[in-house]
N, C-alpha and C positions, 0 to 999 in steps of 0.2 A: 768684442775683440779682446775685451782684459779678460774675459771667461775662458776664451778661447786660451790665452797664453799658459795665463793658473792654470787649465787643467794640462796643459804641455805641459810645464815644470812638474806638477805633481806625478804624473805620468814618467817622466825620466826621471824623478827624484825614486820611485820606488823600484824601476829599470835599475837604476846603480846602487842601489841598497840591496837587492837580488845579487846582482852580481857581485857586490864586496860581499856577503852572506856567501857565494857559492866560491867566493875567493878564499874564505876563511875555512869552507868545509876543505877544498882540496889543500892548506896548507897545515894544518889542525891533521888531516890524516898522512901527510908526511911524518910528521913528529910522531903519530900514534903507530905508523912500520917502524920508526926506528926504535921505539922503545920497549913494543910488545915482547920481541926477542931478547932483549936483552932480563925482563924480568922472566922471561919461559927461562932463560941459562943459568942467572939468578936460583932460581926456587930448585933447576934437577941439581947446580951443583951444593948447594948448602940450603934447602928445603923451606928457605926465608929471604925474604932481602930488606933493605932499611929504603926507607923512600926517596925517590931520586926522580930528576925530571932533565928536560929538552926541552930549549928553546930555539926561536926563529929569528934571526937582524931581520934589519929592514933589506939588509939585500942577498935575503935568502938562504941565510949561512946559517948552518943546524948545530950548538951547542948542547954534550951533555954535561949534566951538573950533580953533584952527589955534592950534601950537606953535613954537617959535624959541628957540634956541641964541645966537642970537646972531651965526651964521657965516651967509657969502653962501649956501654948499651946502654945508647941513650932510647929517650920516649920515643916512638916512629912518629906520634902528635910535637915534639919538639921540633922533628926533624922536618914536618911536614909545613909546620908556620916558618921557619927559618927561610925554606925555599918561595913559600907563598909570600913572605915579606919581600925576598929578592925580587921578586918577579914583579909584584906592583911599583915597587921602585923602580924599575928599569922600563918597567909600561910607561910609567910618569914622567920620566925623562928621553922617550922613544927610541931604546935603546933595543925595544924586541916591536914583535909585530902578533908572537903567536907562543904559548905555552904547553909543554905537558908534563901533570904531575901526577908520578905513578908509585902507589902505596898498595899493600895488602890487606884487605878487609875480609869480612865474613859478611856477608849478605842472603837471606833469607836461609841461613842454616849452611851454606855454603863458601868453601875459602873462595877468594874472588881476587884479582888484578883491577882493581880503578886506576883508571886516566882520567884526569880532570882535565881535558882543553880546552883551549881562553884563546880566543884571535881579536884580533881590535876594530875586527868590523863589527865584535857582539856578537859574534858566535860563539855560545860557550855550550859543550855537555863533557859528562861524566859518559866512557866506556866502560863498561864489569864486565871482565872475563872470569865466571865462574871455571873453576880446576880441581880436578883430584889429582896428589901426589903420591904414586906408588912408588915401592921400592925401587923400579926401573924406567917407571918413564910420568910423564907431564900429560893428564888428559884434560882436554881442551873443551869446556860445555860452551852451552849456547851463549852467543854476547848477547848484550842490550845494552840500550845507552836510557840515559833519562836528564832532564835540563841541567843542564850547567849553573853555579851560581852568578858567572859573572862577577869573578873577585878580584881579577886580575885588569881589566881593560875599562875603569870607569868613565 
């Protein structure tokens, strides 16, 4: 009978870590529509943007945030921990549920859009949208995501 129950419990304990996982992919890709456009508007209108991210409350309300040092151009690495600090703090005191932190990188020879998103069920990855910026427009290469660090929702 105890065999019986343990594997009940383990059976729903992986049941609802599935679904907080599939709860954290669909709110993780909420914040990742809201932000993608906003760094495509970003890059046609001034061909650069400084790192900036979206957050999720607990009751679903989408926050965006842009960071400052203080300096005219600052490091986009200054800018990128200042939000990454905010964010762990506010995980720590459950003040979010879900992160996205989107910066411009080069990746394998290529400009790229990274999203780092972080949800607190432990779902975390990194999105790259590889782009080229021509004179007239934004084109859009293949995405691909790869794991997340997990910096955010300890």
């Amino acid at each position: 009978m105890r065999i019986k129950l343990a594997a009940i419990f383990l059976l729903l304990s992986f049941s609802c870590f599935g679904s907080n996982m599939e709860q954290g992919k669909v709110e993780t890709q909420k914040l990742f529509d809201a932000v993608l456009p906003i760094a495509q508007q970003l890059l046609l209108e001034n061909e650069e943007f400084f790192p900036f991210g979206e957050i999720m409350k607990p009751n679903g309300e989408q926050v965006n945030l842009s960071a400052s040092n203080g300096e005219d151009s600052p490091k986009s690495s200054d800018l990128i921990d200042l939000l990454k600090n905010h964010y762990i703090e506010a995980a720590q005191s459950n003040e979010i549920i879900a992160s996205a932190l989107v910066y411009d990188v080069v990746v394998n020879g290529s400009d790229s859009i990274a999203v780092d998103l972080d949800h607190v069920s432990g779902y975390s990855v990194t999105v790259v949208v590889p782009y080229e910026l021509t004179e007239t427009e934004l084109i859009i290469g293949q995405m691909f995501t790869v794991k997340g660090k997990r910096l955010i929702f300890k």
